[in-house]
C-alpha positions in Angstrom: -15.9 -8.8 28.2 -18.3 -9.6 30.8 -19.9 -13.4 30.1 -21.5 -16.2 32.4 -20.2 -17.5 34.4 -20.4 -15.9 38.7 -22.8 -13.5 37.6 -23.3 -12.0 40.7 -19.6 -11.5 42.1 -18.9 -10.0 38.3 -21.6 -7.4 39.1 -19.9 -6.5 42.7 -16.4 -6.5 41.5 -17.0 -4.7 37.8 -16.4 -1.4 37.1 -19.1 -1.5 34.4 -22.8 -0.7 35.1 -24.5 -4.3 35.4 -28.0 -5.6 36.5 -28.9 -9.7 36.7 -32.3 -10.5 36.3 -33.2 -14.2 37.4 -34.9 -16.8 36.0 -37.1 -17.6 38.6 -38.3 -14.0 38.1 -38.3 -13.8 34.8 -41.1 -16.7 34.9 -42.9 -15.1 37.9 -45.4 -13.6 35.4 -47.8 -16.2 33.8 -47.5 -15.6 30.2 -43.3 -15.4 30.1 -43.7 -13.9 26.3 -42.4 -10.6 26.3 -39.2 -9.3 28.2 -41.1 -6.2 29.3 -42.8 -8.3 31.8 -39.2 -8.9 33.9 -36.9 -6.4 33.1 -38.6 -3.0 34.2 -36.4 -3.6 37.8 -33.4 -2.5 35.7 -32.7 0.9 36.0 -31.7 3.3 32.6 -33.5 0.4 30.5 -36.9 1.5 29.0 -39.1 -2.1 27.4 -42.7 -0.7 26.2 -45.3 -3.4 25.3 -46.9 -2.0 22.4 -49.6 -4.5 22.0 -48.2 -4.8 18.5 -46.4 -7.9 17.6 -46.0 -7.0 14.3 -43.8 -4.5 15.5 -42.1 -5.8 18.5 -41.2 -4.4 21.4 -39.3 -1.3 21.7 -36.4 -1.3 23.9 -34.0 1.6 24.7 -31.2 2.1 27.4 -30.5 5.7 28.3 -32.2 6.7 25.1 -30.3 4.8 22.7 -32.5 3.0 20.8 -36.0 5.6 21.2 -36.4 6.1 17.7 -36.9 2.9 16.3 -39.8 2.3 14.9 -39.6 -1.2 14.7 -37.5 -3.8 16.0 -34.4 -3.1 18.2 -31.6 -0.4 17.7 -29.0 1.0 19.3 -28.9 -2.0 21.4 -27.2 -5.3 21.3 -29.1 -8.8 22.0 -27.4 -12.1 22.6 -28.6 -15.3 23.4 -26.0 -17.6 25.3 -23.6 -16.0 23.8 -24.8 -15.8 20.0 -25.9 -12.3 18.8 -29.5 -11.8 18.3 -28.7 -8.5 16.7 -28.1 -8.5 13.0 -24.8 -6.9 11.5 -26.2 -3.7 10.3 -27.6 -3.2 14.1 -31.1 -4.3 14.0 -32.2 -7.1 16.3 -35.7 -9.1 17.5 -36.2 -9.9 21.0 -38.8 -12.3 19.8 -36.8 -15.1 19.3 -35.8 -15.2 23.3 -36.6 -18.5 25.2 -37.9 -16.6 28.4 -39.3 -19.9 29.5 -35.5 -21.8 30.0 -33.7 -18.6 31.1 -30.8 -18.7 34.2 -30.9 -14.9 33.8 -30.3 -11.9 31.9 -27.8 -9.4 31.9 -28.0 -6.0 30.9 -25.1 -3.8 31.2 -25.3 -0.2 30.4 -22.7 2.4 30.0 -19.3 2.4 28.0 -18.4 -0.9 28.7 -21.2 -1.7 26.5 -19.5 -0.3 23.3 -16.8 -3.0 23.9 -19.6 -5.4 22.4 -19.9 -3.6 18.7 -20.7 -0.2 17.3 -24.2 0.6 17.8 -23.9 -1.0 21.6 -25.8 1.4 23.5 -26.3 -0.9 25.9 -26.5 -4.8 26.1 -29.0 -7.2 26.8 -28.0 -11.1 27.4 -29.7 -14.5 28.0 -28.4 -17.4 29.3 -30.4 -20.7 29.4 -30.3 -22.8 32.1 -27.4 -25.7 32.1 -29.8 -28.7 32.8 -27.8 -30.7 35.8 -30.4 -32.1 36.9 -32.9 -33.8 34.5 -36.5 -32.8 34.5 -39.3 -32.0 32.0 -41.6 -29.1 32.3 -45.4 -28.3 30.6 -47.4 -24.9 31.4 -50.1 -23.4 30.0 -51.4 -19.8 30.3 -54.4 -17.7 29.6 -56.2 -14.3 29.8 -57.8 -10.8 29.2 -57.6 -10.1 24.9 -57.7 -13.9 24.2 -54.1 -14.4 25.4 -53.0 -18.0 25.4 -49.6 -19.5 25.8 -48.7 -23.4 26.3 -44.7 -24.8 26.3 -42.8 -26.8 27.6 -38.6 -27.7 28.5 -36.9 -30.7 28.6 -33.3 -30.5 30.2 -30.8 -32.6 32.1 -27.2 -34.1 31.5 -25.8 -37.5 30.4 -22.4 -38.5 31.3 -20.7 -34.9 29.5 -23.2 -33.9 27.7 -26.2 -31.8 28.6 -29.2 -30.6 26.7 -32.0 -28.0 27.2 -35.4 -28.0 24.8 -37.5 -24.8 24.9 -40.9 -25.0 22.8 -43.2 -22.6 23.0 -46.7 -21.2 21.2 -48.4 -18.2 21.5 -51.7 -16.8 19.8 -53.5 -13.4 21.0 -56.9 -11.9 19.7 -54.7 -8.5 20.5 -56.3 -5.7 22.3 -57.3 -3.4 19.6 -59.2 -4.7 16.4 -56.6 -5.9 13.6 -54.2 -6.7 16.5 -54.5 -10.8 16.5 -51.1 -12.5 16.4 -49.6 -16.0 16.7 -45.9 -16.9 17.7 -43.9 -20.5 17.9 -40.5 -20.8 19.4 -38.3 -23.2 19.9 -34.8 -23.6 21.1 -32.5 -26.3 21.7 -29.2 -26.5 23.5 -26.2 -28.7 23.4 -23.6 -28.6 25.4 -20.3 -30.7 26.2 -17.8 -29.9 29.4 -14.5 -31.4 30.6 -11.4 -30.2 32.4 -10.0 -29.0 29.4 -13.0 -26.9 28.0 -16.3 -26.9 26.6 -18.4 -26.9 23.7 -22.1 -26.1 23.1 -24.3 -25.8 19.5 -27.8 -23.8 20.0 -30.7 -24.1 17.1 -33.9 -21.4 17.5 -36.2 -21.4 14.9 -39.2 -18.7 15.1 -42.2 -18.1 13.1 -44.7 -15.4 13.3 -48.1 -14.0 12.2 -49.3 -10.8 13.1 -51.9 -8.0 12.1 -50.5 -4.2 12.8 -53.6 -2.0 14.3 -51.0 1.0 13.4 -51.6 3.9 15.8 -53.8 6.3 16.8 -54.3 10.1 16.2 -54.6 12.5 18.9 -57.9 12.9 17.9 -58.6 9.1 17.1 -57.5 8.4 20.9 -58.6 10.9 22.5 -62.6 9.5 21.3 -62.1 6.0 21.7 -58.2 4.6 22.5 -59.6 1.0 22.1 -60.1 1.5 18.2 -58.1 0.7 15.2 -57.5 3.4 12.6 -59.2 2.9 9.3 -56.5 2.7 7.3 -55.3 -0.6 8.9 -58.0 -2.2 8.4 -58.8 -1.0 4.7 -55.1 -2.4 3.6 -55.7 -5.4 6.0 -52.1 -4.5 7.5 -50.0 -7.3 8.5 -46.5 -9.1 8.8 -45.5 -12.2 8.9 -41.8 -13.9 9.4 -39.8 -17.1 9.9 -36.7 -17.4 11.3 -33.5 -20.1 11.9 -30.5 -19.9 13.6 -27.4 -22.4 14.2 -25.1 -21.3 16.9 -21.2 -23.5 17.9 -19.1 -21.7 21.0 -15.8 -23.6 21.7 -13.5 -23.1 24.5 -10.7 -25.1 25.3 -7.7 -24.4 27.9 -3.8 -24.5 26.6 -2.6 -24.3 30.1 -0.4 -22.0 31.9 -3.3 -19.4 32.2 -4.3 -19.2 28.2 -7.4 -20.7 26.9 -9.0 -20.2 23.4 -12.6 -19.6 23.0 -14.5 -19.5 19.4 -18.0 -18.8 18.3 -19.7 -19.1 15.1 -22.9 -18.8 14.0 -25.6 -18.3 11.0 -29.2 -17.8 10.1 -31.7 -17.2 7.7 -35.1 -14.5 8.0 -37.6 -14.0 6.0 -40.4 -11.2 6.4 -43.5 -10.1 4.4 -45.2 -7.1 5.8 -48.3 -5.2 4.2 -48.4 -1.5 4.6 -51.2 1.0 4.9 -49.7 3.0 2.0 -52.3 4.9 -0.2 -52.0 4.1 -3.8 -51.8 7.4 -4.9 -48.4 7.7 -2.5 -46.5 5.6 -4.8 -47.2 6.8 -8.4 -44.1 8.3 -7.9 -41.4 7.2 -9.7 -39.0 6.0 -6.7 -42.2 4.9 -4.8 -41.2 1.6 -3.2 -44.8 0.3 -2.9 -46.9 -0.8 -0.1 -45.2 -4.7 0.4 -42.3 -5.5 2.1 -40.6 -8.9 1.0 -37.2 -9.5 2.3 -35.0 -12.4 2.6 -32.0 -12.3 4.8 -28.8 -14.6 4.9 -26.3 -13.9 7.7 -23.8 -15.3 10.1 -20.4 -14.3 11.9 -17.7 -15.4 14.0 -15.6 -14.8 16.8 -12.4 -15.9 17.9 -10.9 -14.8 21.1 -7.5 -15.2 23.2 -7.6 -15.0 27.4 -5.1 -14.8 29.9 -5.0 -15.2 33.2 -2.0 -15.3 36.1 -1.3 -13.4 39.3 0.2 -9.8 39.8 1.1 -8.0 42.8 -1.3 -9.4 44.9 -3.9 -9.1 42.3 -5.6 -11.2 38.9 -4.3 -9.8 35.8 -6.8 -10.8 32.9 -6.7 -10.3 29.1 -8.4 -10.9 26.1 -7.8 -10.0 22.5 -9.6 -11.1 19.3 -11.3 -10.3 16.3 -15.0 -10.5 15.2 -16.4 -10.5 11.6 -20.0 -10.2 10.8 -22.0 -10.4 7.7 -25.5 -10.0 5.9 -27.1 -10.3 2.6 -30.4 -9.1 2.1 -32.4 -9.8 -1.2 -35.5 -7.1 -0.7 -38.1 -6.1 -2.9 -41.3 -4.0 -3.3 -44.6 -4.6 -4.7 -47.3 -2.2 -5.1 -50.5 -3.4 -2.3 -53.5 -3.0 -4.8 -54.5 -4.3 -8.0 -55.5 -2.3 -10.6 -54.9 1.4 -11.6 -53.6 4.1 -8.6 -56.9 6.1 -9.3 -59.6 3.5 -9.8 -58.2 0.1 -7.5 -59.6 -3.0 -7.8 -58.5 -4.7 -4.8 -56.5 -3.4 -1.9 -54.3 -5.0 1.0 -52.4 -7.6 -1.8 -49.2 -7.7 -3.4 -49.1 -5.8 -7.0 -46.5 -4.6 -9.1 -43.4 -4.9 -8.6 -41.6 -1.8 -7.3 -38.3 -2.2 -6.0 -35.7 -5.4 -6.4 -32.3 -4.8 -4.5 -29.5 -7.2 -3.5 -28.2 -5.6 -0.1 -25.1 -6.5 2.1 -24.1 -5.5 5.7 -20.0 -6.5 6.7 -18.3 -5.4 10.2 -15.1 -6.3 10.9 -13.7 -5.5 14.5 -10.9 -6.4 16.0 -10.8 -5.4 20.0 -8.6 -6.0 22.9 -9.3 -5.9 26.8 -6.9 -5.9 29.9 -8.1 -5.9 33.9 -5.8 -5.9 37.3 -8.0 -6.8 40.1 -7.1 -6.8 43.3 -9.1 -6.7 46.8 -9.3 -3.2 46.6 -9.0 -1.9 43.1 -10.0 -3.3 39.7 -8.8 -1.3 36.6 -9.9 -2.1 33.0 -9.7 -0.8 29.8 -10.2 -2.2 26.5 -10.4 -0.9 22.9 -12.3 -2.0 20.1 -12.4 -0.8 16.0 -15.0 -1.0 14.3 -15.5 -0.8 10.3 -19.2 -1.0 9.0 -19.8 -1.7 5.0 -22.9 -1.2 2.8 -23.3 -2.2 -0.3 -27.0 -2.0 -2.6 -27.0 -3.0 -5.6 -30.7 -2.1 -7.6 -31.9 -4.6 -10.0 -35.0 -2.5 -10.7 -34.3 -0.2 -13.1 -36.6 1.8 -15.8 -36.4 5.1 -17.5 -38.1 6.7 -14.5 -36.5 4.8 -11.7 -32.5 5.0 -12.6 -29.9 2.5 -10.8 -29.8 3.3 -7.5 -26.7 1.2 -6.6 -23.9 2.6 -3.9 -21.8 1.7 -1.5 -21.3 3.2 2.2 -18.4 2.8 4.6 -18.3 3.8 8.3 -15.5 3.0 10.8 -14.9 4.0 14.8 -12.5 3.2 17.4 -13.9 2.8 21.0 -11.8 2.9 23.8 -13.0 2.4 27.2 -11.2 3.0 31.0 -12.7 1.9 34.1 -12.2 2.1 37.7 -13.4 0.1 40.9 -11.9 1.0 44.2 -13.6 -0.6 47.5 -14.3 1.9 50.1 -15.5 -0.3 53.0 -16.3 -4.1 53.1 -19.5 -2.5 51.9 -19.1 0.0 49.5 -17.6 0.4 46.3 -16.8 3.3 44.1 -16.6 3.4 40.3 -16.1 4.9 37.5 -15.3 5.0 33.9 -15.5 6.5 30.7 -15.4 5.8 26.6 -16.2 6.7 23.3 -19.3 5.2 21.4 -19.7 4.6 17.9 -23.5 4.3 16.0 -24.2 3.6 12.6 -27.3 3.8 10.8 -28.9 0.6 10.0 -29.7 -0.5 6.4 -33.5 0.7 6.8 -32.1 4.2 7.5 -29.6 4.7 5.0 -32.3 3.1 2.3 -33.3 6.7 1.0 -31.8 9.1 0.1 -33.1 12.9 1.3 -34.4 13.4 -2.0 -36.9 10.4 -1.9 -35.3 8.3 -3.9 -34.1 4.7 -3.9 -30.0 4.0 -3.3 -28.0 4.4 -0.1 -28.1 7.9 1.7 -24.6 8.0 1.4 -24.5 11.4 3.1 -25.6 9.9 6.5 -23.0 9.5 8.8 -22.1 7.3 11.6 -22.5 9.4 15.5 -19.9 8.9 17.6 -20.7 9.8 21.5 -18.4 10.7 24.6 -19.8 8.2 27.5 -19.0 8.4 31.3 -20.6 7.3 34.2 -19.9 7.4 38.0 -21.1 5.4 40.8 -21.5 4.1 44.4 -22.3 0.0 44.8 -23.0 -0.8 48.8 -24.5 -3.7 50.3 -24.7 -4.4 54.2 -26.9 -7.7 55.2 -29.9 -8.5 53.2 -29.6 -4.5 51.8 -27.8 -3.7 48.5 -28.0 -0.7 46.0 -26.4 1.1 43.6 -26.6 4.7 42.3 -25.0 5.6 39.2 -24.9 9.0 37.6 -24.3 9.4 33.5 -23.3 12.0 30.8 -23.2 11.0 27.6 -23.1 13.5 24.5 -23.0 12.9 21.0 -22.2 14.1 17.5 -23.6 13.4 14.5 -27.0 12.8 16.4 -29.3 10.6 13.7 -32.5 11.6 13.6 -35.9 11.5 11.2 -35.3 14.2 7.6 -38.8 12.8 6.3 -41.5 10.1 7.2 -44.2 10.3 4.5 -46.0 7.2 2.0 -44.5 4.9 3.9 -40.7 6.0 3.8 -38.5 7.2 5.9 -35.7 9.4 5.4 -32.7 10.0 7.7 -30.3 12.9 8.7 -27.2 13.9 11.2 -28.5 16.7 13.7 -25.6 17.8 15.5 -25.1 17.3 19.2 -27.0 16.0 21.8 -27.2 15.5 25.5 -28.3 12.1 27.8 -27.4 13.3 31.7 -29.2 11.3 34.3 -29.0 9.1 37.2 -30.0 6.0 38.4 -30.9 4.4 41.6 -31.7 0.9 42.4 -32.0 -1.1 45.5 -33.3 -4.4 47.1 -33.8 -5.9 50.6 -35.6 -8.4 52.8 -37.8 -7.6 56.0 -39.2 -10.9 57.9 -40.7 -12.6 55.0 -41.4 -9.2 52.2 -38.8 -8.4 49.8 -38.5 -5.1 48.2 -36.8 -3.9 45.2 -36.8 -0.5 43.7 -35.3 0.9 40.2 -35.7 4.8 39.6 -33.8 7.0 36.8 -34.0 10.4 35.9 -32.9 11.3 32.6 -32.3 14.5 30.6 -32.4 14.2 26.9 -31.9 17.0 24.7 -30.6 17.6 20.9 -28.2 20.1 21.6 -28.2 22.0 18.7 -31.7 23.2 16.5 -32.1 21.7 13.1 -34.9 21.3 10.6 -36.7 18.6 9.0 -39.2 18.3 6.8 -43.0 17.8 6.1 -43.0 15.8 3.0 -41.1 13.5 0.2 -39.0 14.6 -1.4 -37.3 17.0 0.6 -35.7 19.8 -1.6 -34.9 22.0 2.0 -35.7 21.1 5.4 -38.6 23.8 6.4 -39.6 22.6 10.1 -37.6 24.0 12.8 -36.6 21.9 15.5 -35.2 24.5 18.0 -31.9 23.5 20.5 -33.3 22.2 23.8 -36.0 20.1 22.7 -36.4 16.9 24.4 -35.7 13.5 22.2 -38.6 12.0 21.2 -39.4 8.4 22.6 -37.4 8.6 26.4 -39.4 8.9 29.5 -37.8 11.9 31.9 -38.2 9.5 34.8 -39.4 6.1 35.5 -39.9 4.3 38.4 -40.7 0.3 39.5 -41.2 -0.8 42.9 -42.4 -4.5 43.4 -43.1 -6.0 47.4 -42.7 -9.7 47.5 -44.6 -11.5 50.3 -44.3 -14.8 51.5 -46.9 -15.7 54.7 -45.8 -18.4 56.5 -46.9 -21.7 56.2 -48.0 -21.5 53.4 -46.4 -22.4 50.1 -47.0 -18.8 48.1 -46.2 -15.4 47.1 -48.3 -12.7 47.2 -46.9 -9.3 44.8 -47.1 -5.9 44.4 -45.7 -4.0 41.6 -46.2 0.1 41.1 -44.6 1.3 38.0 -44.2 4.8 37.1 -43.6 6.2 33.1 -43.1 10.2 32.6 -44.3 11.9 30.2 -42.8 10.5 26.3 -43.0 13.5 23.3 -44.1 11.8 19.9 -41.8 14.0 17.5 -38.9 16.0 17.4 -40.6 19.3 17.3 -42.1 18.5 20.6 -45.9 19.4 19.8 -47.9 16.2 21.8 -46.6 14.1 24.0 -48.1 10.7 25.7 -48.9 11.8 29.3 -46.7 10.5 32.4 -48.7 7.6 34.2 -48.7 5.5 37.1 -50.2 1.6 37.1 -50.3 -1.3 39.7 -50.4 -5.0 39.7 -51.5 -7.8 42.1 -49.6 -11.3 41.4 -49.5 -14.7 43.0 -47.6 -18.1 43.1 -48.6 -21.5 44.9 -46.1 -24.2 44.7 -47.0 -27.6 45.9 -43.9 -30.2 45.8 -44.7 -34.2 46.2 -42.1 -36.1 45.6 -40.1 -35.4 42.6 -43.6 -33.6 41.1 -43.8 -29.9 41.5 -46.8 -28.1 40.6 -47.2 -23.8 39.9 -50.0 -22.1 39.8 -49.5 -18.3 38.5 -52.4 -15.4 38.6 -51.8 -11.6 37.9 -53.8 -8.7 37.4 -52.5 -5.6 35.3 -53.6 -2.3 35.6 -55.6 -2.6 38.5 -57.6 1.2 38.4 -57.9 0.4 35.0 -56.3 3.3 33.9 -56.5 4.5 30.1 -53.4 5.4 28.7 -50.8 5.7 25.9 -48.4 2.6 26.7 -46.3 3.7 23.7 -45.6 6.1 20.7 -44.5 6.0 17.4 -42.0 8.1 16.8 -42.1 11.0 14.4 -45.3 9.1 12.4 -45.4 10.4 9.1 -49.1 10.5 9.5 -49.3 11.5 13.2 -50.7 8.1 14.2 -48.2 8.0 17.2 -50.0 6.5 19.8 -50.1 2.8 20.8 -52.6 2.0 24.0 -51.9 -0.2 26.4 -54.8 -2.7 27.9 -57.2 -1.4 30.8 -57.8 -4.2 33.9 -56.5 -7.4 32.7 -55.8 -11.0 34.3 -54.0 -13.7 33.9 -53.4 -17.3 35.0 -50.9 -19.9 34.5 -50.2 -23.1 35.6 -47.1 -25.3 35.3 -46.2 -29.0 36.2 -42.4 -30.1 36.5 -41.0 -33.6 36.9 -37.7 -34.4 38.2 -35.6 -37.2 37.6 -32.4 -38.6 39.7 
């Protein structure tokens, strides 16, 4: 599988479908918070800002992943190496240390299933190494009460290096009940010789957060600035803390082998507070209006490589297995005080409602082998994935019976790619694989009926995944275009969404086609780079959902053809980098382009297609072994008013998220070096 290592020559000589963003522009932007303000240059990847940190951000690649409605799914997250993406498929991006990073790679296509079921695409950060020590402060500020300060410490002695990443983050939010408030930090150890090399990584995040929810049609369409009532009534909020302990080992046995290892293992807790009415859970299976979940989990990893040469060519491979595992202690409580009908006090933890001991398990043993030659690289791997839920209800009455079950899902992905150089400067590729998605333990937590206990019913989708593509480069020029079909079975996709619950069926087919385009180059002192995709995403076959809990027979129709709710048809970003001579800046331009995103299945509103530009700047003064940024940006510069992001199939058809009008932004950071 594709790791660190030469980034940059892997991405030339791969057949897979890979983009490397940089560190140096990934802290280009002042604030250096969220990864949607770095990674919209990669083509096929969609990262939406909702201006919701309760939430996060939501993250898709070619559609896999759109109908999340929090977190990330569909989409695997790692962080040197360690998976920020729980067992059961749901990850954070939170928890990234943006401010340390060498780069991140994001690789697309069916390689990606060669991480994991539920690998729609990956998404990888690797901090920096710290050769050479130096310490780092920087502060940021601007538009909505933003403010960020942090600050790295990195270097080596003797074997040993280290990296420390802190970072805090408050906002007053855009919208009313938006504030938020977010501390990192990450620390790195890491130990090299001849033989091999061994690093342990610690991250520990904690979070608060109000959620404005979203808005109506109607509510936006009067004032897109406001917060519904509804948030503000139940006070709506979230809050979380999170560790994490990280060891990867590698260690060479000579004659081509080596053995590498990883292990790793974490706690999370979350409290959320949910704008349920209390007349939505008098029902008997009514989970209440309080989230409280507490989450154990950790893996590992252990992997054989070989290396040697054949036939004027690298023969590589790598086998191993990989076993992963949660356990998730969630209950329920009822948010007012009180009777349903006449409530004291509302926006608190009541009752009790719901008490469940849950447990995610993957097992997946996988194997890969590559000939590479001057001309040709051919790859293939496999990888076997078996996915176990278990629930077991400790809330039990006469109305609310055990809801305890057990669900199994298991897929084999095998993957073939090509690379075959054309010219010195052009390469063609291609390959092709199966993909395998299981529901995450959110979405098999009801069953259609409305009650409690695993949906059992709801199967894993298994997808048909091929791409094709042309890499050239020719001086300071290089581009790739890359087309894609994928098509699926099994699609998963919203039954119900009512009170707070969510409800999940298998739809049948359907269709992701597209192609992306993506290019950069240098003219006297302006770099350019360009990322454009056009996707298609259809179901395939009609189906029929529902309009309410419990669902005795789907009665909306959701006819064959319509697009999938959440994915842009076409996005583009273009950003022009100028640097005047003498002096010791650069001067941006960024255009970025979203189509038009429908809200729900049945394709009845949609958030309109929009077009923004930013301004940005960077002056670097170096004295001595003292280097000093300073950082300005301004978003949004027409100030245009639109939807940044939508909420998928919202029960209460609050889809709409707005993103900020004119906003700025200024940073400033000071860096030391020592020999």
């Amino acid at each position: 599988m594709i790791t660190s290592g030469t980034a940059e020559r892997t991405r030339w000589d791969t057949p897979a479908t890979l983009d490397v963003v940089e560190g140096d522009e990934i802290r280009a932007h002042p604030l250096q918070v969220n990864l949607s303000e770095s990674l919209g240059r990669v083509p096929g990847l969609m990262v939406l800002n909702r201006q919701n940190y309760a939430q996060d951000l939501q993250i898709s690649v070619r559609g896999y992943g759109a109908r999340s409605t929090f977190g990330v799914r569909g989409v695997r997250l790692f962080v040197d190496g360690i998976p920020a993406t729980a067992p059961d498929g749901q990850g954070q991006a939170a928890n990234f240390p943006l401010g340390s990073a060498e780069r991140i790679e994001v690789i697309r296509g069916p390689f990606a299933a060669l991480y994991g079921s539920s690998s729609g695409g990956v998404i990888s950060l690797y901090t920096r190494e710290g050769a050479e020590p130096a310490v780092r402060a920087g502060v940021a500020g601007g538009a909505d009460g933003v403010r960020r300060a942090s600050g790295q410490a990195e270097g080596r002695v003797g074997a040993l290096g280290y990296l420390v990443d802190v970072a805090h983050f408050t906002t007053d939010g855009l919208r009313a009940q938006s504030a938020a408030r977010r501390d990192n930090a990450y620390f790195k150890l890491s130990h090299s010789d001849e033989d091999g090399r061994l690093v342990a990584v610690f991250s520990r995040q904690t979070g608060n957060a109000q959620d404005p929810l979203g808005l109506s049609r109607a509510e936006f369409n009067a004032n897109p600035f406001q917060t519904t009532a509804a948030a503000t009534t139940f006070n709506t909020r979230k809050s979380s803390e999170q560790n994490q302990l990280g060891l990867a080992w590698e260690h060479s046995l000579g004659g081509g082998h080596r053995l590498e290892w990883m292990a790793y293992g974490g706690e999370r807790q979350v409290r959320q507070f949910q704008a349920i009415p209390p007349a939505a859970q008098t029902a008997p299976t009514s989970a209440g209006g309080v989230i409280d979940l507490q989450r154990n989990y950790g893996g590992t990893n252990a992997r054989w490589r070989f290396e040697r040469s054949l036939a004027e060519g690298r023969l590589s491979a790598s086998a191993g297995v990989a076993y992963d595992r949660q356990n998730e202690w969630r209950r329920g409580f009822e948010n007012f005080l009180g009777t349903a009908s006449a409530p004291t006090a509302l926006g608190v933890q009541g009752a009790l409602r719901r008490d469940e001991d849950n447990t995610a398990s993957t097992l997946d043993p996988y194997a890969q082998l590559a000939w590479e030659s001057a001309r040709w690289t051919l790859s293939a791997g496999v990888r076997h994935s078996t996915v176990r839920f278990d629930s077991r209800d400790h809330y039990i009455t006469p109305r609310n019976p055990d809801d305890s079950g057990a669900s199994r899902y298991s897929g084999t992905m095998p993957v073939l790619g090509l690379r075959y150089r054309l010219s010195d400067a052009l390469q063609l590729y291609a390959n092709t694989g199966r993909g395998f998605e299981t529901p995450t333990l959110n979405e098999v937590a009801y069953k259609a009926s409305g009650a409690s206990g695993l949906n059992s019913q709801l199967a894993a989708s298994k997808s048909r995944n091929s791409e094709v593509g042309l890499r050239g480069r020719h001086g300071s020029l290089g581009w790739t275009a890359t087309a894609f079909d994928i098509r699926t079975d099994d699609e998963i996709a919203v039954l119900t969404n009512t009170g707070g619950r969510s409800t999940y069926q298998n739809v049948g087919r359907s269709l992701r086609r597209g192609v992306e385009l993506s290019g950069e180059t240098q003219w006297a002192r302006v770099h350019a780079s360009v990322a454009w995709t056009l996707m298609k995403a259809i179901y395939r076959d009609g189906f029929f959902s529902c309009t309410a809990s419990p669902c005795s027979k789907p009665n909306v129709p959701v006819p064959g053809g319509n697009r999938i709710p959440g994915v842009a048809r076409e996005q583009l970003f273009v950003q022009l980098d100028w640097e005047p001579h003498p002096l010791p800046a650069v001067f941006t331009l960024e255009l970025r382009h979203m189509g038009s995103i429908f809200v729900n299945d049945t394709n009845t509103d949609a958030a309109p297609a929009y077009t923004i530009a930013s301004l940005g700047a960077q002056f670097k003064r170096q004295q001595g072994p003292w280097e000093l940024r300073a950082l300005a940006r301004l978003d949004n510069l027409t100030n245009r008013v639109y939807a940044g992001s939508v909420i998928v199939n919202e029960g209460n058809q609050r889809y709409f998220e707005t993103a900020p009008g004119r906003s700025a932004f200024v940073g400033v950071e000071l860096q030391r070096r020592f020999d």
